[in-house]
N, CA, C and O atoms as CSV, one atom per row, in Angstrom:
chain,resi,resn,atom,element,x,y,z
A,1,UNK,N,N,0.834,-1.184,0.000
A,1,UNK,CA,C,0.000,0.000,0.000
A,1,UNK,C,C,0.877,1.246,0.000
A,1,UNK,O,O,1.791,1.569,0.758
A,2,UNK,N,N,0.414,1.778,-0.925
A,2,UNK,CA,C,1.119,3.469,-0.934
A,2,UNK,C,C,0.649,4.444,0.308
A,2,UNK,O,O,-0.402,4.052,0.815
A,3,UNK,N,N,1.138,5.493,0.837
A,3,UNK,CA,C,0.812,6.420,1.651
A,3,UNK,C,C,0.863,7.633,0.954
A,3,UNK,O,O,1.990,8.007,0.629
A,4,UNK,N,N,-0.268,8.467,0.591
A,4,UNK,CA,C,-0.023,9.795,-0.048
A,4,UNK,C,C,-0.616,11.026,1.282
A,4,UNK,O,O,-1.687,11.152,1.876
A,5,UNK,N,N,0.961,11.915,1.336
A,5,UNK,CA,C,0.868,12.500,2.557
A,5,UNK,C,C,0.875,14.142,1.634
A,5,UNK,O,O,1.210,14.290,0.459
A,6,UNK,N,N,0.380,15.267,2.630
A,6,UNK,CA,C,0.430,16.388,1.876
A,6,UNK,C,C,1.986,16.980,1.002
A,6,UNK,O,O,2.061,17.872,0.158
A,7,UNK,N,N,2.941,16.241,1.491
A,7,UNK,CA,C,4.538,16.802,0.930
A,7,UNK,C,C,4.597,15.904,-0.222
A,7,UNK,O,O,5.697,15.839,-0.771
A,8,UNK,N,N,3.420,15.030,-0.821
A,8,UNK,CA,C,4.118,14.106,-1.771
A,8,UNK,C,C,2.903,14.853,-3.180
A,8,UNK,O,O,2.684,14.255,-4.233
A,9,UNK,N,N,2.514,15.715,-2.951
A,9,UNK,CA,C,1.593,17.133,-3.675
A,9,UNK,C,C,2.606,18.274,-4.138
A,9,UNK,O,O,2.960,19.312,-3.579
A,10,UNK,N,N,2.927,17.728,-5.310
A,10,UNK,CA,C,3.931,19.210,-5.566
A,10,UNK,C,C,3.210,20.293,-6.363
A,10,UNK,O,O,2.107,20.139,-6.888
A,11,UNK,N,N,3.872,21.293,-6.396
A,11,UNK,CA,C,3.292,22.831,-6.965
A,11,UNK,C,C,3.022,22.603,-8.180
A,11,UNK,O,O,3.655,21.628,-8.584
A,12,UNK,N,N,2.319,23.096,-9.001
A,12,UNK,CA,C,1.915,23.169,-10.430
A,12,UNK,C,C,1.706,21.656,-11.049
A,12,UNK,O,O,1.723,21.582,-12.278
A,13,UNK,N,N,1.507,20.424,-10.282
A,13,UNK,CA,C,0.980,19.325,-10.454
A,13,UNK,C,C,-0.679,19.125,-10.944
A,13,UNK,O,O,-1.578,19.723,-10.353
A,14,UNK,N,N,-0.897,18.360,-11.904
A,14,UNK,CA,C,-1.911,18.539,-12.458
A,14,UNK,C,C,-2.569,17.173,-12.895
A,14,UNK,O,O,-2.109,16.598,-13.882
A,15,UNK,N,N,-3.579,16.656,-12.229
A,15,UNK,CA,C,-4.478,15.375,-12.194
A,15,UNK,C,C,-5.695,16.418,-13.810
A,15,UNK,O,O,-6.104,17.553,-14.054
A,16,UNK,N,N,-5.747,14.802,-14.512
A,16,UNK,CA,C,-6.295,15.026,-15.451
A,16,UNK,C,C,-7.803,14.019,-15.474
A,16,UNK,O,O,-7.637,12.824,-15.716
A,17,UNK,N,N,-9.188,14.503,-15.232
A,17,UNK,CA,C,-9.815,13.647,-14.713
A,17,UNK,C,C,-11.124,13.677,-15.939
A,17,UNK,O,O,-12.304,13.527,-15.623
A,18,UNK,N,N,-10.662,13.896,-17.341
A,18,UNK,CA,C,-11.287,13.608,-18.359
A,18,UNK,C,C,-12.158,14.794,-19.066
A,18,UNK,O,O,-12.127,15.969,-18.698
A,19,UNK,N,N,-12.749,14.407,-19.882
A,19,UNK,CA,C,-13.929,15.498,-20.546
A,19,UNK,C,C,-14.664,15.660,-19.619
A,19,UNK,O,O,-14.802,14.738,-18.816
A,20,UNK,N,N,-15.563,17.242,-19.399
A,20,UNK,CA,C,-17.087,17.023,-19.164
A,20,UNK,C,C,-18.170,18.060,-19.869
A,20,UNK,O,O,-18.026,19.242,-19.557
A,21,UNK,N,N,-18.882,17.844,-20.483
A,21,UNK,CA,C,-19.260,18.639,-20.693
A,21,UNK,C,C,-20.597,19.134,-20.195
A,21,UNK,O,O,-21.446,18.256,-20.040
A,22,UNK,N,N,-21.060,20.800,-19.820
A,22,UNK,CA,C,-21.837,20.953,-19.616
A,22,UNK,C,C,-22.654,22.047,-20.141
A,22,UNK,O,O,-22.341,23.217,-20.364
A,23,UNK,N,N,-24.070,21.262,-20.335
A,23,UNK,CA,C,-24.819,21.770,-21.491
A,23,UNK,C,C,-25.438,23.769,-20.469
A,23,UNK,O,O,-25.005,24.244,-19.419
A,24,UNK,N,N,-26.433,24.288,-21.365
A,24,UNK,CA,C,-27.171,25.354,-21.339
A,24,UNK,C,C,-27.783,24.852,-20.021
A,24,UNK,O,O,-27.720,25.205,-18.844
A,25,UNK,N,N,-28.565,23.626,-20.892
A,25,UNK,CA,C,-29.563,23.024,-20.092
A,25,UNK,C,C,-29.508,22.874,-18.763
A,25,UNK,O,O,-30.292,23.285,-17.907
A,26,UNK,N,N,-28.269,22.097,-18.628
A,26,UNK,CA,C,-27.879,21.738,-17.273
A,26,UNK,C,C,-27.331,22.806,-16.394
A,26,UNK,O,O,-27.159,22.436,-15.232
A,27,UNK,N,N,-26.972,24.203,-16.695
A,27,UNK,CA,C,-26.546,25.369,-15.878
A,27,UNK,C,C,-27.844,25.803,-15.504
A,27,UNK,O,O,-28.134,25.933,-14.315
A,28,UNK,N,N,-28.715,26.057,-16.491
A,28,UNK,CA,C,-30.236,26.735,-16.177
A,28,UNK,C,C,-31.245,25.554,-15.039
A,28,UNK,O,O,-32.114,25.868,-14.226
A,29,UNK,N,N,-30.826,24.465,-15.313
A,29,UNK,CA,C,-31.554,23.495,-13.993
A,29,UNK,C,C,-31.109,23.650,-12.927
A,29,UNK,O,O,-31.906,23.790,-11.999
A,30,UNK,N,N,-29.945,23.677,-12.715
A,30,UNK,CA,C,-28.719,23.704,-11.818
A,30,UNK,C,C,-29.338,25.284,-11.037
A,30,UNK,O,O,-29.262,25.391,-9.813
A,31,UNK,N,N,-29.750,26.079,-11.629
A,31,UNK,CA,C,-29.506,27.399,-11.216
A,31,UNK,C,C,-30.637,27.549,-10.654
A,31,UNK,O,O,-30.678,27.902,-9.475
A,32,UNK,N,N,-31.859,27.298,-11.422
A,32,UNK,CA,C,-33.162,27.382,-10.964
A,32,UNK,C,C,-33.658,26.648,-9.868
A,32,UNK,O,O,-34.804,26.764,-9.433
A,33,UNK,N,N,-32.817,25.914,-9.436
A,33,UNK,CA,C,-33.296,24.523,-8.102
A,33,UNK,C,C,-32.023,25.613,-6.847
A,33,UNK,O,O,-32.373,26.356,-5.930
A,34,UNK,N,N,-30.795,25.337,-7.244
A,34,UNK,CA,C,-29.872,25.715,-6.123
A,34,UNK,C,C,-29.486,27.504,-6.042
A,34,UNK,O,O,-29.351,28.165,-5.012
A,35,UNK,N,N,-29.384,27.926,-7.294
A,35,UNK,CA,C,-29.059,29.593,-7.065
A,35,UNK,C,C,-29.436,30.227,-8.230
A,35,UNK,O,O,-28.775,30.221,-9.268
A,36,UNK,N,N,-30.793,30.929,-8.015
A,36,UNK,CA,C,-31.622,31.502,-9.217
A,36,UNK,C,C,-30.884,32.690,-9.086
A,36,UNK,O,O,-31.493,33.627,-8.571
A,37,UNK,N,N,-29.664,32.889,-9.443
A,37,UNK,CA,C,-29.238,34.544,-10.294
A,37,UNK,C,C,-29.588,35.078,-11.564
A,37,UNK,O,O,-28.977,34.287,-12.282
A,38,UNK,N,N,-30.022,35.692,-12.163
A,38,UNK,CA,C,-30.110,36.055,-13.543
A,38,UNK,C,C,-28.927,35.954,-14.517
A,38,UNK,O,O,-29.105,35.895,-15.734
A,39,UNK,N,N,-27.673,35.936,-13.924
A,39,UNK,CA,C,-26.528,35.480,-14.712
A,39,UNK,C,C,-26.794,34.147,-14.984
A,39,UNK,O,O,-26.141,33.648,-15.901
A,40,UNK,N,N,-27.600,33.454,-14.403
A,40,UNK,CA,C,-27.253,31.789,-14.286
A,40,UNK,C,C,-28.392,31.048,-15.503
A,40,UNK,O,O,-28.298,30.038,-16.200
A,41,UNK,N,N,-29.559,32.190,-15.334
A,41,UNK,CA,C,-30.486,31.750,-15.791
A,41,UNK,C,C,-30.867,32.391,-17.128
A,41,UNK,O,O,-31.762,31.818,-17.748
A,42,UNK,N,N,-30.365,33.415,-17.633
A,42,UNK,CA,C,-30.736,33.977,-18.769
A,42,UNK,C,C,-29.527,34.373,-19.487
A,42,UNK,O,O,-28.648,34.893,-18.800
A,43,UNK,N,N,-29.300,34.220,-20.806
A,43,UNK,CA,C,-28.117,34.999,-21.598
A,43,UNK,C,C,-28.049,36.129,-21.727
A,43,UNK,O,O,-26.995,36.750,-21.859
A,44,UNK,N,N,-29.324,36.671,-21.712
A,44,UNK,CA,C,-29.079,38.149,-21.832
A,44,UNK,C,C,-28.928,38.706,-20.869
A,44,UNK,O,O,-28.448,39.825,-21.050
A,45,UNK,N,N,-29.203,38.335,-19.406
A,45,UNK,CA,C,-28.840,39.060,-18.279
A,45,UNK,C,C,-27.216,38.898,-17.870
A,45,UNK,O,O,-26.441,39.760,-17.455
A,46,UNK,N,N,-26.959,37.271,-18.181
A,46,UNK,CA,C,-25.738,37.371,-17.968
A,46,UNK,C,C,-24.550,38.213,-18.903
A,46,UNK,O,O,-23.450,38.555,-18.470
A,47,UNK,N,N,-24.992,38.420,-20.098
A,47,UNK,CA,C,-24.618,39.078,-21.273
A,47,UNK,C,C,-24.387,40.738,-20.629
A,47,UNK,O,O,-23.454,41.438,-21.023
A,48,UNK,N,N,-25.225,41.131,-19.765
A,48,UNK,CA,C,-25.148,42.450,-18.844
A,48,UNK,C,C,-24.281,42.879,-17.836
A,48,UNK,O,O,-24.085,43.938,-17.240
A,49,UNK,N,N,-23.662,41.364,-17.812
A,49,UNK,CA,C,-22.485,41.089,-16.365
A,49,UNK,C,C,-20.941,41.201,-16.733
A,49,UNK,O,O,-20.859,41.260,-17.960
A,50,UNK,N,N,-20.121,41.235,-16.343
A,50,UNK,CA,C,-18.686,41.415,-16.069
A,50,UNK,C,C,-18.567,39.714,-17.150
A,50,UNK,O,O,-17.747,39.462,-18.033
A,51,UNK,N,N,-19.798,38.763,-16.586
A,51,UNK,CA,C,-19.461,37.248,-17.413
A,51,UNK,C,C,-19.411,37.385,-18.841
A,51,UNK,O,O,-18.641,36.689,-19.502
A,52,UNK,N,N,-20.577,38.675,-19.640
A,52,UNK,CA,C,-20.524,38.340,-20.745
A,52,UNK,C,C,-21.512,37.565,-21.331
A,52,UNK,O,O,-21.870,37.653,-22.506
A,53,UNK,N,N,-22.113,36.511,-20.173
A,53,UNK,CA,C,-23.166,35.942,-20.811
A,53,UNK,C,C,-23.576,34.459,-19.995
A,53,UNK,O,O,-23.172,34.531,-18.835
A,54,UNK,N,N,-24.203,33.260,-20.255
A,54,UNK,CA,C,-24.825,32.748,-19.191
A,54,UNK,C,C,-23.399,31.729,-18.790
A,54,UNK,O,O,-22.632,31.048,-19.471
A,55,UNK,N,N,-23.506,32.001,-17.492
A,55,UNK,CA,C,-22.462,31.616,-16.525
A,55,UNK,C,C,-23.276,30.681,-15.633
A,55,UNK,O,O,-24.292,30.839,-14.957
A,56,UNK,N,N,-22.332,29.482,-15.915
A,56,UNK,CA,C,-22.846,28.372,-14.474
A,56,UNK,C,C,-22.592,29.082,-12.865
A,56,UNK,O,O,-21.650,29.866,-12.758
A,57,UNK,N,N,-22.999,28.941,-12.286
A,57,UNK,CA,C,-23.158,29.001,-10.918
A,57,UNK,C,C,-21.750,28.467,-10.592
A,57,UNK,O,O,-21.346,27.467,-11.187
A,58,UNK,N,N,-20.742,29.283,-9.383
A,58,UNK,CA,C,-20.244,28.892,-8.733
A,58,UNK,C,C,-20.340,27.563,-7.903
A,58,UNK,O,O,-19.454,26.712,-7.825
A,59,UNK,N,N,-21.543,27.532,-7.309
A,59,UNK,CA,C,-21.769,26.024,-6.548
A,59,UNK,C,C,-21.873,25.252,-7.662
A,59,UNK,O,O,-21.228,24.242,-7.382
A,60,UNK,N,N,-22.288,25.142,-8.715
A,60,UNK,CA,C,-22.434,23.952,-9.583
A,60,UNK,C,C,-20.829,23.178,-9.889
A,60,UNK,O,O,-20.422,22.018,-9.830
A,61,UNK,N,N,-20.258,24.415,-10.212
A,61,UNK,CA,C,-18.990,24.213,-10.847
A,61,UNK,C,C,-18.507,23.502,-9.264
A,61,UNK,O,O,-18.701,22.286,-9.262
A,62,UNK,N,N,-18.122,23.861,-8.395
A,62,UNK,CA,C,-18.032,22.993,-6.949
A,62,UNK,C,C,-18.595,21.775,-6.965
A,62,UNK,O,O,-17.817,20.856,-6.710
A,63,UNK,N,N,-19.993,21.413,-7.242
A,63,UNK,CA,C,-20.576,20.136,-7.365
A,63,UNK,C,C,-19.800,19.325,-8.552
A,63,UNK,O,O,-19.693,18.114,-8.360
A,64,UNK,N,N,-19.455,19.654,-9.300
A,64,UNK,CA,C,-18.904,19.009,-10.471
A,64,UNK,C,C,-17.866,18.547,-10.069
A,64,UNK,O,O,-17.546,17.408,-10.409
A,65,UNK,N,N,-16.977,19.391,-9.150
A,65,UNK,CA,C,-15.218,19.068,-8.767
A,65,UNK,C,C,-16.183,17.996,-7.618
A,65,UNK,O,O,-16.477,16.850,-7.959
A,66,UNK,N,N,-16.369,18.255,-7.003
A,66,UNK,CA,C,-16.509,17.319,-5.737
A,66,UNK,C,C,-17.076,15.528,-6.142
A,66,UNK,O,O,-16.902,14.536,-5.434
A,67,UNK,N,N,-17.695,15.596,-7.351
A,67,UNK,CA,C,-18.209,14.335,-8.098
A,67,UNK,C,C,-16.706,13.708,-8.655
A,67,UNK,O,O,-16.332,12.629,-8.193
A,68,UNK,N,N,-15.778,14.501,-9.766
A,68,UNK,CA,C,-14.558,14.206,-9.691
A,68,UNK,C,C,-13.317,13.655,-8.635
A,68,UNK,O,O,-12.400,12.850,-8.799
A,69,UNK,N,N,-13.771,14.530,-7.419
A,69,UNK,CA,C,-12.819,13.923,-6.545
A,69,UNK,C,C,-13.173,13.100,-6.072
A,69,UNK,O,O,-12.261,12.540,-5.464
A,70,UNK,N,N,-14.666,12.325,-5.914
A,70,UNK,CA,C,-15.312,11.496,-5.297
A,70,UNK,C,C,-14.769,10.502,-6.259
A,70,UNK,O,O,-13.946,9.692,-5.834
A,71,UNK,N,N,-15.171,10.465,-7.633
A,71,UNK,CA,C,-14.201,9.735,-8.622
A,71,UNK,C,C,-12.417,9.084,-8.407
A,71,UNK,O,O,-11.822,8.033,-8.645
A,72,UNK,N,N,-12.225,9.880,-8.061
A,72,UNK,CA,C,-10.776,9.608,-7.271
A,72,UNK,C,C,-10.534,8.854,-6.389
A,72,UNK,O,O,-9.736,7.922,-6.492
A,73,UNK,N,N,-11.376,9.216,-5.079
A,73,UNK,CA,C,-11.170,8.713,-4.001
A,73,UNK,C,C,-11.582,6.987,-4.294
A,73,UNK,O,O,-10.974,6.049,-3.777
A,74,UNK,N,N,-12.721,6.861,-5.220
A,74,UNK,CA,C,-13.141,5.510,-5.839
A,74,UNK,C,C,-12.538,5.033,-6.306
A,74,UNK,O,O,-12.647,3.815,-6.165
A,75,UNK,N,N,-11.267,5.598,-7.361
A,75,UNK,CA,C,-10.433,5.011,-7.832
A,75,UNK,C,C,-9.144,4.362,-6.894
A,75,UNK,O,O,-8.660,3.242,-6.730
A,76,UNK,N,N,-8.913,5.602,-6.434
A,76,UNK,CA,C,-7.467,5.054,-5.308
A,76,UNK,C,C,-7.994,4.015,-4.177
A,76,UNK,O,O,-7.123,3.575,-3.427
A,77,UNK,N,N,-9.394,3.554,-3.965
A,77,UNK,CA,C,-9.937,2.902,-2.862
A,77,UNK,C,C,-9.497,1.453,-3.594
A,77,UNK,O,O,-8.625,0.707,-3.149
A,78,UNK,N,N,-10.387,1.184,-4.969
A,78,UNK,CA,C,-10.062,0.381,-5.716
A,78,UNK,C,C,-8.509,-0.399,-5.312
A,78,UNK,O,O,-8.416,-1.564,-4.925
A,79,UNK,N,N,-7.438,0.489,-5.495
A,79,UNK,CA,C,-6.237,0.309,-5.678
A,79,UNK,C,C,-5.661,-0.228,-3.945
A,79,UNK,O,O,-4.633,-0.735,-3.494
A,80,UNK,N,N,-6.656,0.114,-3.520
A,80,UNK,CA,C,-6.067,-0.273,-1.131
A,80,UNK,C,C,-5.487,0.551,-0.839
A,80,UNK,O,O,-4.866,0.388,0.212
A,81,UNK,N,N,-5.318,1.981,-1.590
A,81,UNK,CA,C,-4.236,3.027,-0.836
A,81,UNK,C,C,-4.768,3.679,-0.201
A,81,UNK,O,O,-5.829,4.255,-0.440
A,82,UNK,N,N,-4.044,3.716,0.860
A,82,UNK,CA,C,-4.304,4.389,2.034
A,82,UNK,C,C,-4.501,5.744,1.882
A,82,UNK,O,O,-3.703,6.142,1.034
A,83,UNK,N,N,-5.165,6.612,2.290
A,83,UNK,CA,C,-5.326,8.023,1.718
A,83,UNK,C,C,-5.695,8.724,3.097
A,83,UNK,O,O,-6.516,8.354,3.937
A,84,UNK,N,N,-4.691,10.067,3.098
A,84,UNK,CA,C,-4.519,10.722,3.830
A,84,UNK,C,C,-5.517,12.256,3.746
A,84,UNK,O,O,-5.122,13.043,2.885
A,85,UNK,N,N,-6.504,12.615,4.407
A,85,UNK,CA,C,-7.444,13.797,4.285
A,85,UNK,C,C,-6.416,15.162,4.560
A,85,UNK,O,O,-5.738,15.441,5.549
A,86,UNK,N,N,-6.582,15.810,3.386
A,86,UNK,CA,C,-5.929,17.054,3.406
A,86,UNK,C,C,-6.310,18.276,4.302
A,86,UNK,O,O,-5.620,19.255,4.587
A,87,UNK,N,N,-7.775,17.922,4.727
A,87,UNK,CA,C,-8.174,18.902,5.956
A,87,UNK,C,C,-8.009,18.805,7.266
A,87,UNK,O,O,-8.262,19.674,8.101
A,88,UNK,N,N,-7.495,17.520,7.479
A,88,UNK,CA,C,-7.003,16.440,8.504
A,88,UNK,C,C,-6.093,15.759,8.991
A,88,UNK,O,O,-5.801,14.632,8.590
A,89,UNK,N,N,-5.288,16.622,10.324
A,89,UNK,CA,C,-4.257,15.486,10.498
A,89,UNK,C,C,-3.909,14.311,10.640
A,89,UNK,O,O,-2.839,13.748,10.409
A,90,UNK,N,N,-5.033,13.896,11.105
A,90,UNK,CA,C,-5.044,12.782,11.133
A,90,UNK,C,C,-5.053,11.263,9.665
A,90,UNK,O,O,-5.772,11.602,8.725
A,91,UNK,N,N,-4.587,10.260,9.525
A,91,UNK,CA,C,-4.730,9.420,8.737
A,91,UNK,C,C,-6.065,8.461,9.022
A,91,UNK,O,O,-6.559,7.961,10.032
A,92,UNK,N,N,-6.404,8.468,7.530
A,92,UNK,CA,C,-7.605,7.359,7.681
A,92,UNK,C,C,-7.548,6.421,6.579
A,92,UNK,O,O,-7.387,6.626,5.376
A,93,UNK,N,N,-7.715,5.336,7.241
A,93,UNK,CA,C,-8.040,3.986,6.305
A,93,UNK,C,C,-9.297,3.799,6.028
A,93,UNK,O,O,-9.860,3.020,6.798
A,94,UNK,N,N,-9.943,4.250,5.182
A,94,UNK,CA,C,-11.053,4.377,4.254
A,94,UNK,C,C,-11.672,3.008,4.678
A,94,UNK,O,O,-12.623,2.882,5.449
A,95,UNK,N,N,-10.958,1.952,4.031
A,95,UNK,CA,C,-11.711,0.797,4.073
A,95,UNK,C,C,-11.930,0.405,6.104
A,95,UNK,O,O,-13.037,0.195,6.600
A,96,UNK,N,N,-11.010,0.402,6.671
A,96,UNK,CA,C,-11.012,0.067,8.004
A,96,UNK,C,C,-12.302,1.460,8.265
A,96,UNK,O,O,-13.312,0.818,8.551
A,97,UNK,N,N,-12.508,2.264,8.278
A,97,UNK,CA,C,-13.495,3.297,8.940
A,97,UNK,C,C,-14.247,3.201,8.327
A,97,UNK,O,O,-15.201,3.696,8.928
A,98,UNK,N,N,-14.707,2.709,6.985
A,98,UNK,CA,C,-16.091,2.735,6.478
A,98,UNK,C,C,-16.751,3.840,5.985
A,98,UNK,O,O,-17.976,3.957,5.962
A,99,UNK,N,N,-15.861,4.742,5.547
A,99,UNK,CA,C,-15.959,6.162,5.256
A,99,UNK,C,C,-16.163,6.399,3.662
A,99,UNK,O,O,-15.090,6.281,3.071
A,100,UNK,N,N,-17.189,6.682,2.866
A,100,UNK,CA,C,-17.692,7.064,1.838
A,100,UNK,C,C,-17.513,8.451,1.787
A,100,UNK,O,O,-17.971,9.209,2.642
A,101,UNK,N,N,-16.665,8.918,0.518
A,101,UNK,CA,C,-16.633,10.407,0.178
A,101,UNK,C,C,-17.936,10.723,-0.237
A,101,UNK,O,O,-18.214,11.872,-0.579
């Protein structure tokens, strides 16, 4: 089993975790359920903004990374490595704690 500790994270390192694409559709659902801004929800309002035009939601774009890293954590679980929480000093063995990202 590997140990990945925060010093084994170097600067300008870059995990590549595939295509995604996301439609109109899915920013304007996204927006209208979790954060109805008018940037989020219309082109022409967002077109009025600093964005230029319709802009996903901050939280969405967050939901998207957090599905990715959940992706990760599934992958490296796969593999038995031990994985160390970056918000956390402490070490946890995923499989021994029963801990779902």
């Amino acid at each position: 089993m590997s140990k990945r500790h925060w010093e084994d994270f170097k600067p300008g390192a870059v995990a590549v975790y595939g295509p995604r694409l996301v439609t109109r559709e899915e920013i304007v659902a996204f927006a209208a359920e979790f954060d109805p801004q008018p940037m989020h929800l219309d082109e022409a309002a967002g077109a009025a903004t600093l964005l230029g035009g319709l802009a996903a939601s901050g939280w969405h774009s967050c939901c998207i990374l957090m599905r990715f890293v959940k992706c990760l954590f599934e992958l490296l679980d796969e593999r038995d490595t031990v994985l160390i929480t970056l918000t956390s000093p402490l070490m946890i063995r995923r499989r021994e704690a029963g801990a779902r990202p």
